[in-house]
N, C-alpha and C positions, 0 to 999 in steps of 0.2 A: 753433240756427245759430251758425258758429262765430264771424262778425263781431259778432252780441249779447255771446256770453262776453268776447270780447276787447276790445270798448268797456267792458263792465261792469270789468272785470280793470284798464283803461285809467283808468277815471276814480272807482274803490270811495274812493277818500279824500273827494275832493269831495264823494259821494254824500252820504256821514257825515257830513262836516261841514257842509254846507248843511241836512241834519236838525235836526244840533243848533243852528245857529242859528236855526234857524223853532221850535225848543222850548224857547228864551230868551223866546219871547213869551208873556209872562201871557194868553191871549184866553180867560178864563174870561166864558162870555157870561150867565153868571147873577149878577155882581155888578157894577153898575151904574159902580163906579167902575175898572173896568178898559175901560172902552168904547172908548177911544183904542187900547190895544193891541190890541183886537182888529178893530179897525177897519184898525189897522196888520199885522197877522197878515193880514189879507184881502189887503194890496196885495204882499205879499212872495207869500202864495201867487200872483198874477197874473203878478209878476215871473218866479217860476221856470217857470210855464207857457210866456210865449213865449221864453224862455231855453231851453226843453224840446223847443221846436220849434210848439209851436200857432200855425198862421195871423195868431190875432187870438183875445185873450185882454180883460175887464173885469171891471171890481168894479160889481156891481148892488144897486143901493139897495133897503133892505125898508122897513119899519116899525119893523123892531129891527135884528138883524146885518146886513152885507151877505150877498150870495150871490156866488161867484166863478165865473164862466163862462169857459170855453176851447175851443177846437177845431181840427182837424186834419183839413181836407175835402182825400181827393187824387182820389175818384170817387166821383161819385152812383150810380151801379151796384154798388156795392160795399156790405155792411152797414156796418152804423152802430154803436157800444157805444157807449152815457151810462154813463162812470163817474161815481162817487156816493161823497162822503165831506164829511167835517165836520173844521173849524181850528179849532172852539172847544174849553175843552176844560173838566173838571168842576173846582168849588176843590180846593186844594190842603190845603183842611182837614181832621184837624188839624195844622198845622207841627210841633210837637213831636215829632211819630211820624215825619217824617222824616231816615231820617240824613245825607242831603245835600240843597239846596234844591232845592224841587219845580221851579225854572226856571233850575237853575244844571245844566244835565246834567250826568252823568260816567258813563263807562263804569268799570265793575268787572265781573269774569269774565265777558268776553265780555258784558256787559248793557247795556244804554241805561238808565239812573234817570231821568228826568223825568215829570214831568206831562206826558199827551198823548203819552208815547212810543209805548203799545200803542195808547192810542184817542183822538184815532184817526190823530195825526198821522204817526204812523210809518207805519202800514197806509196813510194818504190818500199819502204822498209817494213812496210805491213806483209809484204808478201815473204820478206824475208823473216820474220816474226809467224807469219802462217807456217810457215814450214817447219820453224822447230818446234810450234806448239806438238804438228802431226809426228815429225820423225822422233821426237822424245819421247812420246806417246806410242809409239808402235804402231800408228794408225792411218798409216799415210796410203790413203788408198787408190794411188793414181803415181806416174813417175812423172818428175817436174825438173824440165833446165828451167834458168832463171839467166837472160843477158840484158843488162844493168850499162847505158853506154853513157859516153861524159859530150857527146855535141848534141843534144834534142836541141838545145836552145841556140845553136849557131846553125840550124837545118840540115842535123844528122849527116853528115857532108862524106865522112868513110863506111857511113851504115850497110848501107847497096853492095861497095867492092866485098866486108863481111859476110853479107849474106850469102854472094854469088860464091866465094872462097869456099863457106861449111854451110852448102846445102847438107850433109848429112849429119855435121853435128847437132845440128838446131832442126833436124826434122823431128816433127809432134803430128798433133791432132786440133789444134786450137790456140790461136795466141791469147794471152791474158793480160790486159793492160787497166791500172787504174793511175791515171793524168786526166781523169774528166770529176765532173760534178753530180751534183745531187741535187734536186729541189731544195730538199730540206731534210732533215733525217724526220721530220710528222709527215714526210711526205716523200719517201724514197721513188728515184727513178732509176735507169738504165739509159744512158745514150744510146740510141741505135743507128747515128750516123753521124758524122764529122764533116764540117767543110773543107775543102782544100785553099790553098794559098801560093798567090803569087807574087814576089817582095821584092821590089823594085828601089834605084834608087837615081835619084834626077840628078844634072849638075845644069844650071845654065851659068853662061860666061859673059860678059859686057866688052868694056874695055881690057884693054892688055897688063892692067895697073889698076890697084885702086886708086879715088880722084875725089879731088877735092870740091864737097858737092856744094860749093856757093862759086865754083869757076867753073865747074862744067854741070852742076844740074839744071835739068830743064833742056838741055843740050844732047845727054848722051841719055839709052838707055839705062835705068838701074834693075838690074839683074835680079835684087827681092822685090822688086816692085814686078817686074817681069814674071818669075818665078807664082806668085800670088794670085795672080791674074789668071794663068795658065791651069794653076790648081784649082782655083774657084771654076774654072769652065769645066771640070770634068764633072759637074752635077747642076741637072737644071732645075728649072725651080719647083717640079714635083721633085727632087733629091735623087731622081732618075739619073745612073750615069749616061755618060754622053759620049762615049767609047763607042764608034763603029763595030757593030757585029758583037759586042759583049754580050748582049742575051742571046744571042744567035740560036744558040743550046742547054741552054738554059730550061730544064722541064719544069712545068706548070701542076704543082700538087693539086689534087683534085679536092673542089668541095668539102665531101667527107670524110679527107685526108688531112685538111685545115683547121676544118672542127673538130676532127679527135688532137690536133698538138694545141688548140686554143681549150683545150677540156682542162688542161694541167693548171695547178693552181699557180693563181698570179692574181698582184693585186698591183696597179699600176702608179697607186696615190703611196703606197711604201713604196717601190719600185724609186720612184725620182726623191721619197723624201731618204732616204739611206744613200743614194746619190747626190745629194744636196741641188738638184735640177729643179725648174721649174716645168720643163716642159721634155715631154722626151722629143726624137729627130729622127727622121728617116724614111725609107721611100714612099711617094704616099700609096694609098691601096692596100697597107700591109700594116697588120699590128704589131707590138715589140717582140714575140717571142715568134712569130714568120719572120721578121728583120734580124732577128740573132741568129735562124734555123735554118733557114730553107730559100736565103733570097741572098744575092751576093750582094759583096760591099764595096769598096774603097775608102779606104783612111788612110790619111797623113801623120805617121808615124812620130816624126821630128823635122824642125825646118832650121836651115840658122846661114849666117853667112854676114858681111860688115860687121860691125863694131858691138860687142855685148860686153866690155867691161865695162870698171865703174868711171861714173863721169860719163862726158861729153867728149865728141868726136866728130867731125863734120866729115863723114865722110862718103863718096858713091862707092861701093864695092864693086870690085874686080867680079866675083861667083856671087852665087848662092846654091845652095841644097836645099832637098829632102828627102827623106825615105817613106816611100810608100807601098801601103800591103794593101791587097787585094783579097778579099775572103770568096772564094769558088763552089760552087754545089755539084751537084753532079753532073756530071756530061760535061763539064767545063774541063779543058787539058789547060794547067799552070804553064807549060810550052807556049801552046797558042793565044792566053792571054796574056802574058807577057812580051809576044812579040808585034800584037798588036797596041798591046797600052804602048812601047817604045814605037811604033809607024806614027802613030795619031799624037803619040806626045810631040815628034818631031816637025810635024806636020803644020802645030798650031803654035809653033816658036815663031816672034813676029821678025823682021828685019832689026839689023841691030845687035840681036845677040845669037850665040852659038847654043847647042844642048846636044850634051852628053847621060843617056842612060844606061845603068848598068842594071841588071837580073841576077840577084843574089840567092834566093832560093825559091825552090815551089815544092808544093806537093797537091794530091787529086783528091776530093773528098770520095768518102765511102760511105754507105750503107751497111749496117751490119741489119741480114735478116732475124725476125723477132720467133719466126719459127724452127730457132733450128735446136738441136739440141743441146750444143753450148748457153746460148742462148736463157733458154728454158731452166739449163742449170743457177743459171745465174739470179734469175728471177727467182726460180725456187728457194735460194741458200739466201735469198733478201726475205721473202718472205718468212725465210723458219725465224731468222732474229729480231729481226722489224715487228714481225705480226701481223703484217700489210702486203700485198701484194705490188712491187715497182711498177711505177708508170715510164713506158717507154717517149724519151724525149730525142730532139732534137743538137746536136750541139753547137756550137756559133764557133768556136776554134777549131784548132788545124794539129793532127798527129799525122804528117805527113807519110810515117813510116809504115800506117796500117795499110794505105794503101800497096807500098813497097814488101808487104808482108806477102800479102796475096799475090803480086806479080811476080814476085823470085818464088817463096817458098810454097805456094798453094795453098796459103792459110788463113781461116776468116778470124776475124777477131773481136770478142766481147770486150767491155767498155765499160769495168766493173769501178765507177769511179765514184769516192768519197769526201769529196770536198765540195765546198759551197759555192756559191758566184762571189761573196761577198768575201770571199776569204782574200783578196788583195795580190795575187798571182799579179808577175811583171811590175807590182807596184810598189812605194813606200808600206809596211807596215802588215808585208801579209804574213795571214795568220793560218793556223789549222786545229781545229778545237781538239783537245784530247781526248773525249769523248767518240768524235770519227775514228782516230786513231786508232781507238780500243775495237769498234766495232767494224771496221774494217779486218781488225786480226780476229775478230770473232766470229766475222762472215763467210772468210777465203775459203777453211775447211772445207765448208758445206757447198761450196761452188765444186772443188775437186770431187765429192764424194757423189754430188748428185752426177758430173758432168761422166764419170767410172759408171754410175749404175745404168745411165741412158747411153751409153759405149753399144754401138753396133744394133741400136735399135731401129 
Protein backbone atom coordinates (compact mmCIF):
# COMPACT_ATOMS: atom_id res chain seq x y z
CA UNK A 1 0.00 0.00 0.00
CA UNK A 2 1.30 3.05 -1.00
CA UNK A 3 0.55 5.21 2.33
CA UNK A 4 2.85 2.16 4.27
CA UNK A 5 5.81 3.17 1.66
CA UNK A 6 5.42 6.76 2.10
CA UNK A 7 5.20 6.73 6.06
CA UNK A 8 8.19 4.33 5.97
CA UNK A 9 9.98 6.70 3.28
CA UNK A 10 8.61 9.61 5.72
CA UNK A 11 10.16 8.49 8.89
CA UNK A 12 13.44 5.59 7.67
CA UNK A 13 15.89 8.08 9.78
CA UNK A 14 14.05 7.88 12.98
CA UNK A 15 13.44 4.16 12.38
CA UNK A 16 17.48 3.76 12.63
CA UNK A 17 18.14 5.79 14.92
CA UNK A 18 15.57 4.71 17.62
CA UNK A 19 17.30 1.10 16.75
CA UNK A 20 20.34 2.30 17.60
CA UNK A 21 19.48 3.67 20.69
CA UNK A 22 17.55 0.66 22.23
CA UNK A 23 21.24 -1.23 20.96
CA UNK A 24 23.25 1.10 23.41
CA UNK A 25 21.53 -0.89 26.07
CA UNK A 26 23.95 -3.61 27.52
CA UNK A 27 20.44 -6.11 28.50
CA UNK A 28 22.61 -9.05 28.34
CA UNK A 29 20.25 -11.07 30.87
CA UNK A 30 22.75 -13.78 31.57
CA UNK A 31 25.16 -11.72 33.65
CA UNK A 32 23.81 -10.56 36.73
CA UNK A 33 25.34 -7.23 36.91
CA UNK A 34 23.79 -5.73 33.86
CA UNK A 35 20.15 -6.29 35.55
CA UNK A 36 19.43 -2.49 35.78
CA UNK A 37 19.92 -2.20 31.98
CA UNK A 38 18.00 -4.64 31.10
CA UNK A 39 15.57 -3.86 33.25
CA UNK A 40 15.83 -0.49 31.60
CA UNK A 41 15.96 -2.08 28.00
CA UNK A 42 12.35 -3.42 29.14
CA UNK A 43 10.87 0.26 29.81
CA UNK A 44 12.23 1.75 26.45
CA UNK A 45 10.81 -1.23 24.61
CA UNK A 46 7.28 -0.17 26.46
CA UNK A 47 7.85 3.28 25.48
CA UNK A 48 8.32 2.75 21.89
CA UNK A 49 5.23 0.41 21.91
CA UNK A 50 2.62 3.08 22.86
CA UNK A 51 4.63 5.71 20.75
CA UNK A 52 3.91 2.96 17.93
CA UNK A 53 0.47 3.30 18.41
CA UNK A 54 -0.60 0.31 21.15
CA UNK A 55 -3.75 1.07 23.12
CA UNK A 56 -1.92 0.17 26.37
CA UNK A 57 1.44 -1.11 26.54
CA UNK A 58 3.53 -2.60 30.58
CA UNK A 59 6.47 -3.94 31.70
CA UNK A 60 5.40 -7.43 33.61
CA UNK A 61 7.41 -8.67 36.48
CA UNK A 62 8.93 -12.36 36.36
CA UNK A 63 11.14 -14.02 38.81
CA UNK A 64 14.06 -12.96 36.64
CA UNK A 65 13.62 -10.48 33.48
CA UNK A 66 10.58 -8.53 32.91
CA UNK A 67 8.24 -9.58 30.00
CA UNK A 68 6.98 -6.55 27.95
CA UNK A 69 3.44 -6.55 26.94
CA UNK A 70 1.51 -4.37 24.26
CA UNK A 71 -1.59 -4.22 22.25
CA UNK A 72 -3.60 -2.97 19.50
CA UNK A 73 -7.40 -4.13 19.82
CA UNK A 74 -9.49 -2.13 16.89
CA UNK A 75 -12.12 -5.38 16.58
CA UNK A 76 -12.96 -8.59 18.28
CA UNK A 77 -14.23 -10.08 15.08
CA UNK A 78 -11.13 -9.62 13.42
CA UNK A 79 -7.94 -12.02 13.99
CA UNK A 80 -5.54 -11.57 16.42
CA UNK A 81 -1.26 -12.02 15.82
CA UNK A 82 0.88 -12.43 19.15
CA UNK A 83 4.06 -11.28 17.92
CA UNK A 84 6.94 -12.80 19.90
CA UNK A 85 10.56 -11.46 20.40
CA UNK A 86 13.19 -10.95 23.04
CA UNK A 87 15.48 -7.29 24.35
CA UNK A 88 17.91 -9.37 25.86
CA UNK A 89 20.63 -9.99 24.24
CA UNK A 90 23.96 -12.74 24.36
CA UNK A 91 27.65 -11.24 26.20
CA UNK A 92 29.53 -9.55 24.17
CA UNK A 93 32.42 -11.83 24.95
CA UNK A 94 35.24 -11.77 23.79
CA UNK A 95 35.74 -7.84 23.52
CA UNK A 96 38.89 -7.97 21.97
CA UNK A 97 37.44 -9.69 18.78
CA UNK A 98 35.60 -6.73 18.26
CA UNK A 99 36.36 -3.97 16.20
CA UNK A 100 33.96 -1.51 17.32
CA UNK A 101 32.06 -1.72 20.89
CA UNK A 102 29.67 -4.34 21.00
CA UNK A 103 27.09 -1.32 22.45
CA UNK A 104 28.59 1.50 20.73
CA UNK A 105 26.77 0.80 17.09
CA UNK A 106 28.05 2.04 13.96
CA UNK A 107 27.00 1.45 10.58
CA UNK A 108 29.81 0.38 7.98
CA UNK A 109 28.70 -0.67 4.32
CA UNK A 110 25.46 -0.49 4.70
CA UNK A 111 25.55 -2.85 8.15
CA UNK A 112 24.40 -2.29 11.87
CA UNK A 113 27.69 -3.69 14.13
CA UNK A 114 26.13 -4.09 17.53
CA UNK A 115 25.30 -6.65 19.91
CA UNK A 116 21.49 -7.56 19.56
CA UNK A 117 21.60 -5.93 16.12
CA UNK A 118 20.52 -9.44 14.19
CA UNK A 119 19.13 -11.12 17.49
CA UNK A 120 17.09 -10.26 18.05
CA UNK A 121 16.67 -6.59 18.64
CA UNK A 122 16.72 -5.59 15.15
CA UNK A 123 14.34 -8.37 13.94
CA UNK A 124 11.96 -7.61 17.44
CA UNK A 125 11.80 -3.56 16.55
CA UNK A 126 10.74 -4.08 12.89
CA UNK A 127 7.52 -5.31 14.11
CA UNK A 128 7.44 -2.55 16.47
CA UNK A 129 8.11 -0.09 13.52
CA UNK A 130 5.36 -2.35 11.49
CA UNK A 131 2.87 -1.29 13.54
CA UNK A 132 3.08 2.39 13.54
CA UNK A 133 3.76 2.45 10.01
CA UNK A 134 -0.16 0.70 9.99
CA UNK A 135 -1.74 2.45 13.11
CA UNK A 136 -0.63 6.03 11.76
CA UNK A 137 -1.90 5.21 8.73
CA UNK A 138 -5.46 4.04 9.66
CA UNK A 139 -4.75 0.95 8.06
CA UNK A 140 -4.24 -1.69 10.48
CA UNK A 141 -6.09 -4.44 9.25
CA UNK A 142 -5.78 -7.20 11.74
CA UNK A 143 -5.54 -6.56 15.90
CA UNK A 144 -1.87 -7.25 17.27
CA UNK A 145 -0.38 -7.80 21.10
CA UNK A 146 3.06 -7.71 20.83
CA UNK A 147 5.14 -9.60 24.02
CA UNK A 148 8.71 -8.55 23.87
CA UNK A 149 10.64 -10.83 26.97
CA UNK A 150 14.27 -10.22 28.28
CA UNK A 151 15.53 -14.26 29.04
CA UNK A 152 15.40 -15.87 25.15
CA UNK A 153 19.05 -16.08 25.69
CA UNK A 154 19.20 -17.51 29.31
CA UNK A 155 16.19 -20.41 27.91
CA UNK A 156 13.18 -18.29 28.57
CA UNK A 157 13.19 -19.73 32.16
CA UNK A 158 9.70 -17.46 33.41
CA UNK A 159 8.12 -17.63 29.86
CA UNK A 160 5.90 -20.93 30.57
CA UNK A 161 4.69 -19.76 34.34
CA UNK A 162 3.64 -16.26 31.87
CA UNK A 163 1.87 -18.03 29.64
CA UNK A 164 -0.01 -20.45 31.97
CA UNK A 165 -0.85 -16.99 34.08
CA UNK A 166 -2.55 -14.97 30.85
CA UNK A 167 -3.88 -17.59 28.63
CA UNK A 168 -6.52 -15.01 27.89
CA UNK A 169 -4.50 -11.96 27.60
CA UNK A 170 -2.12 -13.38 24.88
CA UNK A 171 -4.92 -15.36 23.14
CA UNK A 172 -4.68 -14.72 19.14
CA UNK A 173 -4.97 -16.75 15.94
CA UNK A 174 -1.11 -17.16 15.11
CA UNK A 175 2.18 -16.36 16.69
CA UNK A 176 4.63 -14.14 14.77
CA UNK A 177 8.18 -14.35 15.34
CA UNK A 178 11.28 -13.07 13.34
CA UNK A 179 14.72 -14.53 15.29
CA UNK A 180 15.41 -16.70 12.21
CA UNK A 181 17.21 -16.15 8.81
CA UNK A 182 17.09 -15.80 5.30
CA UNK A 183 19.01 -17.32 2.49
CA UNK A 184 19.78 -14.12 1.14
CA UNK A 185 17.50 -11.25 0.42
CA UNK A 186 18.24 -12.57 -4.08
CA UNK A 187 16.96 -15.47 -2.43
CA UNK A 188 14.24 -15.15 0.20
CA UNK A 189 13.05 -18.13 2.31
CA UNK A 190 10.67 -18.90 5.14
CA UNK A 191 11.97 -21.37 7.96
CA UNK A 192 9.46 -23.94 8.32
CA UNK A 193 10.97 -25.77 11.22
CA UNK A 194 13.37 -25.28 14.05
CA UNK A 195 15.52 -27.84 15.98
CA UNK A 196 15.17 -28.28 19.69
CA UNK A 197 18.00 -28.15 22.24
CA UNK A 198 19.18 -29.82 25.10
CA UNK A 199 22.27 -27.88 27.11
CA UNK A 200 24.07 -29.55 29.45
CA UNK A 201 26.87 -28.78 31.46
CA UNK A 202 29.75 -31.51 32.74
CA UNK A 203 31.95 -31.09 35.88
CA UNK A 204 34.64 -33.88 36.34
CA UNK A 205 36.79 -33.76 39.71
CA UNK A 206 40.30 -35.46 40.30
CA UNK A 207 42.10 -34.88 43.34
CA UNK A 208 40.68 -33.09 46.38
CA UNK A 209 43.28 -30.09 45.63
CA UNK A 210 44.93 -28.83 42.79
CA UNK A 211 48.65 -30.71 42.50
CA UNK A 212 51.73 -30.07 41.60
CA UNK A 213 52.01 -31.84 38.16
CA UNK A 214 55.88 -32.82 38.27
CA UNK A 215 55.08 -34.60 42.05
CA UNK A 216 52.03 -36.12 41.27
CA UNK A 217 51.63 -36.30 37.34
CA UNK A 218 51.71 -39.44 35.65
CA UNK A 219 50.48 -40.65 39.12
CA UNK A 220 47.07 -39.22 39.68
CA UNK A 221 44.28 -38.65 37.04
CA UNK A 222 44.14 -35.07 35.31
CA UNK A 223 40.63 -34.16 35.09
CA UNK A 224 41.27 -31.95 31.46
CA UNK A 225 42.90 -34.74 30.22
CA UNK A 226 40.04 -36.96 31.65
CA UNK A 227 37.34 -34.46 30.51
CA UNK A 228 38.86 -34.53 26.59
CA UNK A 229 38.80 -38.05 26.25
CA UNK A 230 35.36 -38.48 27.51
CA UNK A 231 34.27 -35.59 24.95
CA UNK A 232 36.17 -36.94 21.93
CA UNK A 233 34.16 -40.44 22.65
CA UNK A 234 30.75 -39.08 22.12
CA UNK A 235 31.56 -39.04 18.11
CA UNK A 236 32.88 -41.96 16.19
CA UNK A 237 34.80 -41.72 13.37
CA UNK A 238 31.79 -41.30 10.88
CA UNK A 239 30.96 -38.09 13.51
CA UNK A 240 28.08 -40.39 14.45
CA UNK A 241 27.15 -39.69 18.08
CA UNK A 242 27.86 -42.44 20.36
CA UNK A 243 24.98 -41.79 22.82
CA UNK A 244 22.79 -44.94 23.44
CA UNK A 245 19.38 -44.77 22.00
CA UNK A 246 20.03 -40.95 20.70
CA UNK A 247 18.58 -41.62 17.28
CA UNK A 248 16.19 -43.92 18.73
CA UNK A 249 13.54 -41.35 17.42
CA UNK A 250 14.96 -39.68 15.36
CA UNK A 251 12.62 -39.63 11.82
CA UNK A 252 14.23 -40.25 8.54
CA UNK A 253 13.28 -37.51 5.86
CA UNK A 254 12.38 -39.15 2.85
CA UNK A 255 14.25 -38.93 -0.53
CA UNK A 256 12.03 -36.41 -2.09
CA UNK A 257 11.95 -34.52 1.01
CA UNK A 258 15.98 -34.25 0.96
CA UNK A 259 16.00 -33.22 -2.55
CA UNK A 260 13.66 -30.37 -2.21
CA UNK A 261 15.95 -28.80 1.13
CA UNK A 262 19.24 -29.73 -1.10
CA UNK A 263 17.15 -27.48 -4.13
CA UNK A 264 18.04 -24.23 -1.94
CA UNK A 265 20.71 -22.40 -3.06
CA UNK A 266 24.15 -23.20 -1.70
CA UNK A 267 27.48 -22.99 -2.88
CA UNK A 268 29.85 -24.97 -0.61
CA UNK A 269 33.34 -23.50 -1.99
CA UNK A 270 31.95 -19.73 -0.43
CA UNK A 271 30.36 -21.66 2.25
CA UNK A 272 34.00 -22.60 4.00
CA UNK A 273 35.79 -19.61 2.09
CA UNK A 274 33.43 -16.74 4.32
CA UNK A 275 34.24 -19.38 7.11
CA UNK A 276 37.88 -19.18 6.72
CA UNK A 277 37.61 -23.39 6.66
CA UNK A 278 39.24 -25.67 4.73
CA UNK A 279 36.98 -28.37 4.88
CA UNK A 280 33.55 -28.53 6.26
CA UNK A 281 32.74 -31.57 9.37
CA UNK A 282 29.96 -33.48 10.13
CA UNK A 283 28.00 -36.71 10.09
CA UNK A 284 28.86 -38.54 7.28
CA UNK A 285 25.97 -39.55 4.77
CA UNK A 286 24.69 -36.05 5.12
CA UNK A 287 25.40 -32.68 3.35
CA UNK A 288 25.91 -29.38 5.11
CA UNK A 289 22.53 -27.87 4.90
CA UNK A 290 20.68 -31.81 6.18
CA UNK A 291 23.58 -31.39 9.04
CA UNK A 292 22.45 -27.70 9.94
CA UNK A 293 18.41 -29.02 9.24
CA UNK A 294 17.14 -31.99 9.88
CA UNK A 295 19.97 -34.27 11.68
CA UNK A 296 20.92 -33.64 15.40
CA UNK A 297 24.11 -32.59 16.76
CA UNK A 298 26.34 -32.27 19.73
CA UNK A 299 28.78 -29.43 20.27
CA UNK A 300 31.12 -28.43 22.89
CA UNK A 301 30.16 -25.16 23.83
CA UNK A 302 33.17 -23.85 26.09
CA UNK A 303 35.86 -26.04 28.09
CA UNK A 304 38.25 -24.58 30.75
CA UNK A 305 39.57 -25.67 34.03
CA UNK A 306 43.77 -25.38 35.54
CA UNK A 307 45.70 -22.65 34.77
CA UNK A 308 44.95 -19.99 31.81
CA UNK A 309 46.67 -16.97 32.98
CA UNK A 310 49.66 -15.40 31.77
CA UNK A 311 52.85 -17.32 32.08
CA UNK A 312 53.70 -20.62 33.32
CA UNK A 313 52.16 -22.83 36.11
CA UNK A 314 52.99 -26.44 36.67
CA UNK A 315 50.01 -27.46 37.50
CA UNK A 316 47.35 -30.96 37.66
CA UNK A 317 43.99 -29.35 38.42
CA UNK A 318 41.56 -30.25 40.97
CA UNK A 319 38.06 -29.90 37.95
CA UNK A 320 37.44 -29.33 34.73
CA UNK A 321 34.37 -28.17 32.74
CA UNK A 322 32.28 -27.93 29.81
CA UNK A 323 29.01 -26.93 28.42
CA UNK A 324 27.48 -28.70 25.99
CA UNK A 325 24.29 -28.27 23.56
CA UNK A 326 22.78 -30.74 21.96
CA UNK A 327 20.65 -29.71 18.64
CA UNK A 328 17.10 -32.14 18.54
CA UNK A 329 14.62 -32.68 15.55
CA UNK A 330 11.69 -33.86 15.92
CA UNK A 331 10.42 -36.64 17.82
CA UNK A 332 13.40 -36.10 20.01
CA UNK A 333 12.08 -34.85 23.89
CA UNK A 334 15.15 -32.30 25.39
CA UNK A 335 13.85 -34.29 28.81
CA UNK A 336 14.88 -37.62 27.56
CA UNK A 337 18.02 -36.56 25.94
CA UNK A 338 19.22 -34.96 28.46
CA UNK A 339 18.84 -37.57 30.94
CA UNK A 340 20.26 -39.95 28.79
CA UNK A 341 23.40 -37.87 27.68
CA UNK A 342 23.84 -37.55 31.91
CA UNK A 343 23.33 -41.97 32.26
CA UNK A 344 26.10 -42.47 29.53
CA UNK A 345 28.18 -39.53 30.50
CA UNK A 346 28.47 -41.12 33.81
CA UNK A 347 28.77 -44.26 32.82
CA UNK A 348 32.02 -43.70 30.79
CA UNK A 349 33.96 -41.62 33.73
CA UNK A 350 36.97 -44.01 34.21
CA UNK A 351 38.17 -44.72 37.93
CA UNK A 352 39.99 -42.07 39.49
CA UNK A 353 37.68 -39.25 39.01
CA UNK A 354 34.22 -38.16 40.07
CA UNK A 355 31.39 -36.44 37.37
CA UNK A 356 29.02 -34.06 38.06
CA UNK A 357 26.13 -33.15 35.23
CA UNK A 358 23.97 -30.47 35.38
CA UNK A 359 20.75 -29.80 32.59
CA UNK A 360 20.31 -26.14 32.11
CA UNK A 361 17.79 -25.78 29.41
CA UNK A 362 16.03 -27.53 26.60
CA UNK A 363 13.35 -26.88 24.37
CA UNK A 364 11.54 -29.44 21.33
CA UNK A 365 11.85 -28.50 17.80
CA UNK A 366 8.87 -27.79 15.72
CA UNK A 367 7.54 -27.86 12.27
CA UNK A 368 5.57 -25.10 11.15
CA UNK A 369 3.21 -26.44 8.36
CA UNK A 370 3.70 -24.76 4.75
CA UNK A 371 0.12 -25.09 3.97
CA UNK A 372 -1.56 -23.27 6.37
CA UNK A 373 -2.85 -20.06 6.13
CA UNK A 374 -0.50 -18.11 8.13
CA UNK A 375 1.77 -19.62 6.56
CA UNK A 376 0.64 -18.61 2.92
CA UNK A 377 0.30 -15.22 4.32
CA UNK A 378 3.54 -15.00 4.99
CA UNK A 379 5.03 -16.21 1.82
CA UNK A 380 2.67 -13.95 0.04
CA UNK A 381 3.57 -10.43 1.88
CA UNK A 382 7.46 -11.97 0.82
CA UNK A 383 6.68 -12.19 -2.41
CA UNK A 384 4.60 -8.74 -2.94
CA UNK A 385 8.22 -6.99 -1.81
CA UNK A 386 10.85 -9.41 -2.98
CA UNK A 387 9.20 -10.07 -6.43
CA UNK A 388 10.11 -13.77 -5.71
CA UNK A 389 8.28 -16.30 -4.23
CA UNK A 390 10.18 -17.71 -0.46
CA UNK A 391 11.78 -20.96 -0.36
CA UNK A 392 10.71 -22.89 2.60
CA UNK A 393 13.95 -23.84 4.57
CA UNK A 394 15.04 -25.64 7.27
CA UNK A 395 16.57 -24.03 10.49
CA UNK A 396 19.60 -25.45 12.49
CA UNK A 397 18.88 -23.27 15.81
CA UNK A 398 16.64 -23.51 18.61
CA UNK A 399 13.39 -20.94 19.54
CA UNK A 400 12.52 -23.26 22.24
CA UNK A 401 9.30 -21.15 23.09
CA UNK A 402 7.60 -21.94 19.76
CA UNK A 403 7.18 -25.09 20.79
CA UNK A 404 5.95 -23.77 24.42
CA UNK A 405 3.53 -21.62 22.09
CA UNK A 406 1.50 -24.52 20.88
CA UNK A 407 1.55 -26.48 24.23
CA UNK A 408 0.10 -23.85 26.52
CA UNK A 409 -1.62 -21.39 24.17
CA UNK A 410 -2.67 -23.59 21.00
CA UNK A 411 -0.91 -21.74 18.62
CA UNK A 412 1.30 -22.49 15.44
CA UNK A 413 3.70 -20.23 14.52
CA UNK A 414 5.37 -18.49 11.38
CA UNK A 415 8.97 -17.89 11.25
CA UNK A 416 9.02 -14.63 9.43
CA UNK A 417 12.92 -14.09 9.73
CA UNK A 418 15.22 -11.38 8.19
CA UNK A 419 18.53 -11.94 8.87
CA UNK A 420 21.50 -13.70 7.37
CA UNK A 421 23.65 -16.74 8.68
CA UNK A 422 26.56 -14.59 8.30
CA UNK A 423 25.24 -11.88 10.30
CA UNK A 424 27.48 -13.06 13.42
CA UNK A 425 24.54 -13.71 16.11
CA UNK A 426 26.39 -15.06 19.67
CA UNK A 427 29.54 -13.94 18.07
CA UNK A 428 32.22 -10.93 18.07
CA UNK A 429 31.11 -8.49 15.55
CA UNK A 430 27.49 -9.36 14.51
CA UNK A 431 25.97 -7.35 12.21
CA UNK A 432 22.36 -6.68 10.62
CA UNK A 433 22.39 -4.84 7.33
CA UNK A 434 19.99 -1.81 7.13
CA UNK A 435 18.67 -2.73 4.20
CA UNK A 436 16.91 -5.98 6.11
CA UNK A 437 15.89 -3.75 8.52
CA UNK A 438 14.04 -1.64 6.09
CA UNK A 439 12.48 -4.37 4.43
CA UNK A 440 11.46 -6.37 7.03
CA UNK A 441 9.25 -3.11 8.19
CA UNK A 442 8.23 -3.16 4.63
CA UNK A 443 7.05 -6.66 4.55
CA UNK A 444 5.16 -7.20 8.21
CA UNK A 445 2.00 -5.07 6.69
CA UNK A 446 1.44 -7.46 4.03
CA UNK A 447 1.84 -10.58 6.26
CA UNK A 448 -1.09 -8.95 8.64
CA UNK A 449 -3.29 -7.94 5.62
CA UNK A 450 -2.91 -11.11 3.77
CA UNK A 451 -3.10 -13.33 7.11
CA UNK A 452 -7.01 -10.94 7.82
CA UNK A 453 -8.03 -11.62 4.24
CA UNK A 454 -7.31 -15.59 4.29
CA UNK A 455 -9.27 -15.33 8.13
CA UNK A 456 -11.80 -18.07 8.30
CA UNK A 457 -11.18 -19.51 5.03
Amino acid sequence: MQAWKDYQAQNKDRFLDELLDLLRIPSVSADSKYKGDVARCADAVKEHMLKAGCDKAEVCPTAGHPIVYGEKMIDPKLPTVLVYGHYDVQPADPLNLWTSGPFEPVIKDGKIYARGACDDKGQMFMHIKALEVMAKTNSLPCNIKVMIEGEEEVGSTNLGIFLENNKEKLKADVVLISDTSMISMENPSIESGLRGLAYMEVEVTGPNRDLHSGVYGGAVANPITILCKMIASLHDENNHITIPAFYDKVEEMSDADRKALNSAPFNLDEYKKELGVSEVWGEKGFTTLERTGIRPTLEVNGIWGGYIGEGAKTVLPSKANAKISMRLVPNQSSDEISNIFADHFNKIAPAGVTVKVTAHHGGEAVVTPTNSPAYKAAAKAIETTFGKEPIPTRGGGSIPIVALFEKTLGLKTVLLGFGLDNDNIHSPNEKYDVFNYYKGIETIPYFHKFFTESFGK
